[in-house]
C-alpha positions in Angstrom: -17.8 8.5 88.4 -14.8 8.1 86.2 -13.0 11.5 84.7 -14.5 11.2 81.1 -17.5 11.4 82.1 -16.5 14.6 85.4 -15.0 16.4 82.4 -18.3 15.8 80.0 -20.0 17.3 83.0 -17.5 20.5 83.5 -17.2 21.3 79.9 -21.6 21.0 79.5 -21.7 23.4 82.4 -19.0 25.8 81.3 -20.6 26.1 78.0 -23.9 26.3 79.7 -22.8 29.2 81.8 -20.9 31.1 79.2 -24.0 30.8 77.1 -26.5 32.3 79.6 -23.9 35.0 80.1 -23.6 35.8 76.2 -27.3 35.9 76.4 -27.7 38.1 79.2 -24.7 40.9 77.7 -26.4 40.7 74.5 -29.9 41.3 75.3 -28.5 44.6 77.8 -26.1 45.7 74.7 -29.2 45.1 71.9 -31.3 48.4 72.9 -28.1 51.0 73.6 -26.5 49.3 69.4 -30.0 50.2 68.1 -30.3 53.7 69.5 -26.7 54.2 68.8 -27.7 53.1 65.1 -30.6 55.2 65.0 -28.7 58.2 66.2 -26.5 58.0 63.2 -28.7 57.0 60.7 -30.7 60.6 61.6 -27.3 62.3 62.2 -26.6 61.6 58.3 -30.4 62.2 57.4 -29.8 66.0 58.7 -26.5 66.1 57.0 -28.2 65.6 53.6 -31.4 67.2 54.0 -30.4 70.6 57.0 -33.3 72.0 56.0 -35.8 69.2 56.8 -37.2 69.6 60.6 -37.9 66.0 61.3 -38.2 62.9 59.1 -41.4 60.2 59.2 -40.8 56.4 59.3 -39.6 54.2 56.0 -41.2 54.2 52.8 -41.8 50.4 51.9 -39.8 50.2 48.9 -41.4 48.6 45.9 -40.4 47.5 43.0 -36.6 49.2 43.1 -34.7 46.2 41.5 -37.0 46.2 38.3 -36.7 50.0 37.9 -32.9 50.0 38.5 -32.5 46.9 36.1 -34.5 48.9 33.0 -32.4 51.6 33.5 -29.8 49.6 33.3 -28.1 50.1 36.7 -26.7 47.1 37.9 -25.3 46.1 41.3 -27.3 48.6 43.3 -30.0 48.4 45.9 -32.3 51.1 47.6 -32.5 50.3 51.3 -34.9 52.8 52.6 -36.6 56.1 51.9 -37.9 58.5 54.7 -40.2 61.7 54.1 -38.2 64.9 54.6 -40.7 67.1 56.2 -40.5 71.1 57.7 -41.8 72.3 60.9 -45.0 73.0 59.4 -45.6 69.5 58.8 -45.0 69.4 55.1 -43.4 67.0 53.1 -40.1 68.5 51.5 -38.2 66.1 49.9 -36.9 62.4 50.9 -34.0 61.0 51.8 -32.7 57.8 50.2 -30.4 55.3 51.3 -28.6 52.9 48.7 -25.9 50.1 48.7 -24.0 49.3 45.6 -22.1 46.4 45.4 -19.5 47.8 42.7 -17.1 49.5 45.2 -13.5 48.4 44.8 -13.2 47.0 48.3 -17.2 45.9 48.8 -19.9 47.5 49.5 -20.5 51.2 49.3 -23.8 52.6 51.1 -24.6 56.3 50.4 -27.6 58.4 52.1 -29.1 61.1 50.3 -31.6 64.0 50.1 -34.0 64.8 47.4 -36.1 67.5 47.8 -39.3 67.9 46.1 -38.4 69.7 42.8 -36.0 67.3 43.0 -32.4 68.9 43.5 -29.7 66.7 45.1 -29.6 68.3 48.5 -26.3 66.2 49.8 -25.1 63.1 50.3 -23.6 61.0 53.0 -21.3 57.7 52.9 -22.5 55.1 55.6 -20.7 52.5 54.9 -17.1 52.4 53.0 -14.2 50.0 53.0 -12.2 51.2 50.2 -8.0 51.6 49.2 -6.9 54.1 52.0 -5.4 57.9 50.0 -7.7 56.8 47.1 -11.5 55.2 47.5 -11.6 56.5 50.9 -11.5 60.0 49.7 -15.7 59.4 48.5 -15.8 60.2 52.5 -14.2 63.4 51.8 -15.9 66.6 51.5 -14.6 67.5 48.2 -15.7 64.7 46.5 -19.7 64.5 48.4 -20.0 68.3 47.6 -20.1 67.6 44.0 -23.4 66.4 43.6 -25.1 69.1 46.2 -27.8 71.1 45.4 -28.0 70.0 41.4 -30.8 68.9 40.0 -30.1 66.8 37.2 -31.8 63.6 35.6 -28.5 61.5 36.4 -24.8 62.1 36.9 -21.8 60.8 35.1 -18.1 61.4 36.2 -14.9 62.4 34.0 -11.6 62.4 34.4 -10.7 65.6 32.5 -12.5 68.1 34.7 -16.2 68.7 35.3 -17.9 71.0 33.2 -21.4 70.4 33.4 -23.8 70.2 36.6 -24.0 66.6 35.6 -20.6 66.1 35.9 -18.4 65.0 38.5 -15.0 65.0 38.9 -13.2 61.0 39.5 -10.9 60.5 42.7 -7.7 60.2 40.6 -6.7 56.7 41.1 -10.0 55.4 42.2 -12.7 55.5 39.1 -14.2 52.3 40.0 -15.5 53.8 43.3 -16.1 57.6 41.8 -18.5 54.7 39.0 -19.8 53.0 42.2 -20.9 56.3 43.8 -22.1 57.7 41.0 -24.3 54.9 40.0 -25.0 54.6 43.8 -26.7 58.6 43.4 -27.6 57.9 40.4 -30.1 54.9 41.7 -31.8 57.2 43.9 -32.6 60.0 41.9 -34.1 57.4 40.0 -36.5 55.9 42.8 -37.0 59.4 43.5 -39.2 59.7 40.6 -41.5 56.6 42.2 -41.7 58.3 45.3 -43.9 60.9 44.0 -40.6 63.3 42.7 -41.7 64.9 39.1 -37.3 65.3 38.8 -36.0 67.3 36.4 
């Protein structure tokens, strides 16, 4: 057997081997990612929605991009909705999750809780990648608090100070992502409304 063809053989069992071993740590690493995934997603469910006890399994989500488009928000999708519901069983509220695709550094996904009358309870960034000292501060707790517990039909933000509970106030140096996280809210209040919400 010449070299060539030893090495073919080598390199076919190398990859062969490294492949089952890939395998083997991904299939005992799959379960723990998609508890550890689930743990967060309820983590931020109960950030935006304290007062709901538990929360059912996702709303199929119908006709979003339609609604969104007549409204004309663009560059937005709703990614799930869950029931908020008490300890009596009862359905509260929901919580919304939503991915705009205007954020200054990508995508910007944003959890939020409706609750039946529907007031803003809170909201949650999941996902972020923006300008560190600027975008970034949408994580921030002054920013998020703005739209709590404000029911409105839809928020717009200014850079001259909020006056209104419709208003919010931009991240100096960052209005495209304050617009992106706006219109990100925004979006769900609106599929609130489809859910069942009668809004405000």
């Amino acid at each position: 057997m010449n070299s060539a063809v030893k090495n073919i053989i080598c390199l076919t069992l190398i990859t062969l081997i490294a492949g089952l071993g890939l395998g083997y740590v991904h299939d005992v690493t799959l379960e723990p990612i998609a508890r550890m995934e689930a743990d967060t997603r309820l983590k931020a469910y109960k950030n935006v929605f304290p007062e709901a006890d538990s929360f059912s399994d996702p709303v199929q989500i119908t006709d979003a991009g339609a609604l969104l488009a007549g409204a004309g928000i663009e560059g937005v999708d709703i990614d799930s909705a869950v029931k908020a519901v008490d300890a009596s069983g009862s359905v509260i509220g929901y919580v919304i999750s939503v991915t705009t695709h205007e954020g200054y550094g990508g995508d910007i996904s944003v959890s939020m809780g409706i609750d039946s009358a529907g007031t803003v309870k809170g909201i949650e960034i999941l996902k972020i990648s923006e300008t560190a000292g600027l975008g970034m501060k949408a994580k921030e707790d002054g920013f998020r608090s703005q739209f709590a517990n404000k029911a409105v039909k839809q928020f717009a933000y200014t850079k001259t100070g909020a006056k209104s509970d419709f208003e919010i106030d931009a991240i100096s140096g960052a209005t495209i992502t304050t617009k992106a996280v706006t219109n990100a809210v925004n979006a769900g209040i609106l599929y609130f409304s489809v859910l069942g919400g009668d809004g405000q």
